[in-house]
C-alpha positions as CSV (number, residue, x, y, z in Angstrom):
1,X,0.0,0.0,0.0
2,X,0.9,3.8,-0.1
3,X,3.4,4.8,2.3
4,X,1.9,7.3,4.8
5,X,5.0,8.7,5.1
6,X,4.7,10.6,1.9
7,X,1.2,11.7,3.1
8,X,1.3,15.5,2.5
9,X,-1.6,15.8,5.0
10,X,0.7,13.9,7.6
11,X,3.7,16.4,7.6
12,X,4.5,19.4,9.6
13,X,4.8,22.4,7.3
14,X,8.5,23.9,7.2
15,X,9.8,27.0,4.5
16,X,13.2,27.5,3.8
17,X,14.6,31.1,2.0
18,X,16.5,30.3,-0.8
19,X,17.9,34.1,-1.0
20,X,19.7,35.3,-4.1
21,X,22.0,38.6,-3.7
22,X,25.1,40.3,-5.1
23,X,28.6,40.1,-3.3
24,X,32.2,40.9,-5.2
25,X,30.3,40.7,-8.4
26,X,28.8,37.4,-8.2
27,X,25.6,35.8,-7.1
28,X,25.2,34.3,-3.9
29,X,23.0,32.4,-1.6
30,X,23.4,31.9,2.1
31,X,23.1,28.5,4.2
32,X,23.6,27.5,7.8
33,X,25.7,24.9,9.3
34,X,23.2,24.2,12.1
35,X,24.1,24.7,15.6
36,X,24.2,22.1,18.1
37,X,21.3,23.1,20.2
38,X,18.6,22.7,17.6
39,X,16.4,19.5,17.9
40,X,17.0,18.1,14.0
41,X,19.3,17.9,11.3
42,X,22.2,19.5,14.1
43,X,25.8,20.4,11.7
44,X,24.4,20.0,8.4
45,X,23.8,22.0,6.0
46,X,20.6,23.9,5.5
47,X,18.8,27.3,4.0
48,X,17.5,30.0,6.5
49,X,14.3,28.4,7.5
50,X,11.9,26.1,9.9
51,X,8.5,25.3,11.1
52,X,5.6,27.1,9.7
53,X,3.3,28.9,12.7
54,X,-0.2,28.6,13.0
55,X,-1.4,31.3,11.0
56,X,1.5,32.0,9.0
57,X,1.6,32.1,5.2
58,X,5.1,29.9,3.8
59,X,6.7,33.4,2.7
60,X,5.9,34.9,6.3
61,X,7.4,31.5,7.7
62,X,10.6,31.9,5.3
63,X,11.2,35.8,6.0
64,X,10.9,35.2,10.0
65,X,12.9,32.3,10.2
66,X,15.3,34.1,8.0
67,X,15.7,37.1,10.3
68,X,15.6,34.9,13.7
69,X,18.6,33.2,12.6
70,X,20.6,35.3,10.0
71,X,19.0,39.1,10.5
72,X,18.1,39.9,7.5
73,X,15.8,42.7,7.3
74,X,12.0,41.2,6.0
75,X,12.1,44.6,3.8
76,X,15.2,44.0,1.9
77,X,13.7,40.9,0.5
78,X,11.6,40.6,-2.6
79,X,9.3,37.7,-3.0
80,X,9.7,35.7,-6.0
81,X,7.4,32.8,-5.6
82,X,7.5,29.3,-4.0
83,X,9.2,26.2,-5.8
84,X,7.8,22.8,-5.5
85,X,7.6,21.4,-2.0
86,X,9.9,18.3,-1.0
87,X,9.3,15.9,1.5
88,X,12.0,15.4,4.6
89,X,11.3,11.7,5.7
90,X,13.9,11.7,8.9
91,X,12.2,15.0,10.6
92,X,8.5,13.9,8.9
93,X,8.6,18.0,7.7
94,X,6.8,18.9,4.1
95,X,9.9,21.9,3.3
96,X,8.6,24.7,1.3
97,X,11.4,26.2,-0.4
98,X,10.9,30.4,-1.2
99,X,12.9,31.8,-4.1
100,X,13.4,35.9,-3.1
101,X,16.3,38.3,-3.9
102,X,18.0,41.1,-2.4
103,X,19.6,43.7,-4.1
104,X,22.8,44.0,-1.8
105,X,24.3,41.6,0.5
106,X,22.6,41.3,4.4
107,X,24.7,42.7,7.2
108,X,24.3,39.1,8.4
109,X,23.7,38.8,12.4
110,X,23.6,35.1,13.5
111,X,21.7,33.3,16.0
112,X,24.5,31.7,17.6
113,X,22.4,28.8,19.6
114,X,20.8,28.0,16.2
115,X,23.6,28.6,13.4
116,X,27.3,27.0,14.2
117,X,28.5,29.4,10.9
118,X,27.4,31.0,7.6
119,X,27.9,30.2,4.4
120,X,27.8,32.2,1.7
121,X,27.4,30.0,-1.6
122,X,28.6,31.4,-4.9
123,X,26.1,30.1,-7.5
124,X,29.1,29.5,-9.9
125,X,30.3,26.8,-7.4
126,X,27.5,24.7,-8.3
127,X,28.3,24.2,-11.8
128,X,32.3,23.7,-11.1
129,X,33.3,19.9,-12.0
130,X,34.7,19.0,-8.2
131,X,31.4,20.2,-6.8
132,X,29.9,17.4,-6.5
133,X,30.8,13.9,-5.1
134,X,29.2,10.9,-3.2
135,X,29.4,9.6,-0.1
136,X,27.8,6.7,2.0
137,X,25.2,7.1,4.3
138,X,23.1,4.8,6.3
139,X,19.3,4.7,5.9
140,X,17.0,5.4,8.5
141,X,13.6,4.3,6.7
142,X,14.2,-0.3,7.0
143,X,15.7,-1.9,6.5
144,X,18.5,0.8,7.5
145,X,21.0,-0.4,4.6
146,X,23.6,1.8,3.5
147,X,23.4,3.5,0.6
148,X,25.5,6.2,-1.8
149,X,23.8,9.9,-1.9
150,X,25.4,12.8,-3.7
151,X,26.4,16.1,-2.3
152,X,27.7,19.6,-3.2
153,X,31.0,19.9,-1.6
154,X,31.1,23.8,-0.2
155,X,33.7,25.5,1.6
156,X,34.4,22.2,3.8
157,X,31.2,21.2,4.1
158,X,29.0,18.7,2.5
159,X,25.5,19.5,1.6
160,X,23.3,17.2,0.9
161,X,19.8,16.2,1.5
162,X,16.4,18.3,0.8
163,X,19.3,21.2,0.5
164,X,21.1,19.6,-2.0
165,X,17.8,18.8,-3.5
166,X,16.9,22.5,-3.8
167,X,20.3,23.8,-5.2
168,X,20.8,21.1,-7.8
169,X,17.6,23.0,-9.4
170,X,19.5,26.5,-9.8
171,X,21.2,27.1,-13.2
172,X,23.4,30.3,-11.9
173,X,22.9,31.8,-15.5
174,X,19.6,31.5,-16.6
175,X,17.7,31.3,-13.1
176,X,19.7,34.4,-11.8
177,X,19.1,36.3,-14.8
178,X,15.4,35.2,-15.1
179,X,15.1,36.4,-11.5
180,X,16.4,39.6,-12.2
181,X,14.9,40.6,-15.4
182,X,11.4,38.5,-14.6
183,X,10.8,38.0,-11.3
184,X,8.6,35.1,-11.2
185,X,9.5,33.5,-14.4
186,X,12.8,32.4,-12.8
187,X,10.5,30.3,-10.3
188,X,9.2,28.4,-13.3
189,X,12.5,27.5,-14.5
190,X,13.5,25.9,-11.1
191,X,10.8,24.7,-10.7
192,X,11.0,22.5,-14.0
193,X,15.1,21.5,-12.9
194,X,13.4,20.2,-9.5
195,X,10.7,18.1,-11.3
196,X,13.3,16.9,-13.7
197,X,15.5,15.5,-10.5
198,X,11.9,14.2,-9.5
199,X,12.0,12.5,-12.5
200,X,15.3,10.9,-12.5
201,X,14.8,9.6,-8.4
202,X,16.6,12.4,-7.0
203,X,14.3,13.3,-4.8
204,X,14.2,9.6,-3.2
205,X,18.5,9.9,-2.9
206,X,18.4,13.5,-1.2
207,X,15.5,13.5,0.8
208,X,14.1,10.2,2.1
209,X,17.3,8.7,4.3
């Protein structure tokens, strides 16, 4: 039968900011290395982001969140639109991920007991050929097997999971450019690269261990 993991209905609702700005002439995004304090996913990788509130619309979720743990400003974000929500097995979250832009880089402020350090991602990384690699992990869905899952290496870290997920969907010239010239036409574009990975299993590698 259908596994009620997978259950939309059955997750808790989480948003994430994936936050496009300038910095020494290239395009960025920030991630945390989460801090040691938090309840899930502690020292990996992850975008600005967490549990939906009662009442709370997914971009008011992704601003908040955003602010709480890096301090960016809710008004120096612009909105773009939503990308297609992934399921995190391990924490039993539905992660909405939120595309916005800023047009200059956040005088960051982090929320030491929930971020361990700050990455700031160059978009251009993504598409370099030592990127990417594979590692094994161990499963926790049965029968707890190991298994290889691929990551984006990034400044000595490893990023992987519904992260890696979300960034294997941004092509750092036409997405960026989309974004800027478009808005939320750049949306559609990632959007398509995520349902492509959908497509090819991806999804069932990044997110379900």
């Amino acid at each position: 039968g259908q596994d009620p993991v997978w259950d939309a209905g059955e997750l808790r609702q989480a948003a994430g900011l994936l936050l496009l700005y300038p910095h020494r002439g290239r395009w960025h995004v920030p991630l945390t290395v989460r801090g040691a304090g938090l309840r899930h996913h502690t020292g990996q990788v992850s975008l600005p982001g967490g549990r939906v509130d009662p009442g709370e619309t997914v971009e008011q979720a992704a601003l908040r969140e955003a602010d709480e743990e890096l301090g960016i400003p809710l008004g120096e974000v612009e909105i773009l639109g939503r990308l297609t929500p992934l399921p995190v097995f391990v924490s039993r979250h539905l992660l909405h991920p939120v595309v916005g832009v800023a047009h200059r880089r956040p005088d960051f402020r982090l929320a030491v007991r929930e971020v361990e350090r700050l990455i700031e991602l160059p978009l251009a990384r993504l598409r370099q050929p030592d990127a990417t690699g594979w590692e094994e992990r161990v499963s926790v869905r049965p029968p707890h097997g190991t298994m290889e899952v691929p990551y984006f290496a990034v400044q000595e870290a490893r990023v992987w999971g519904a992260t890696a997920m979300v960034l294997a969907g941004v092509d750092p010239g036409a997405t960026i450019g989309a974004a800027i010239r478009a808005g939320a036409d750049a949306v559609s574009v990632m959007n398509a690269a995520l349902a492509a990975g959908v497509a090819l299993g991806y999804v069932g590698v990044f997110v379900v261990l």
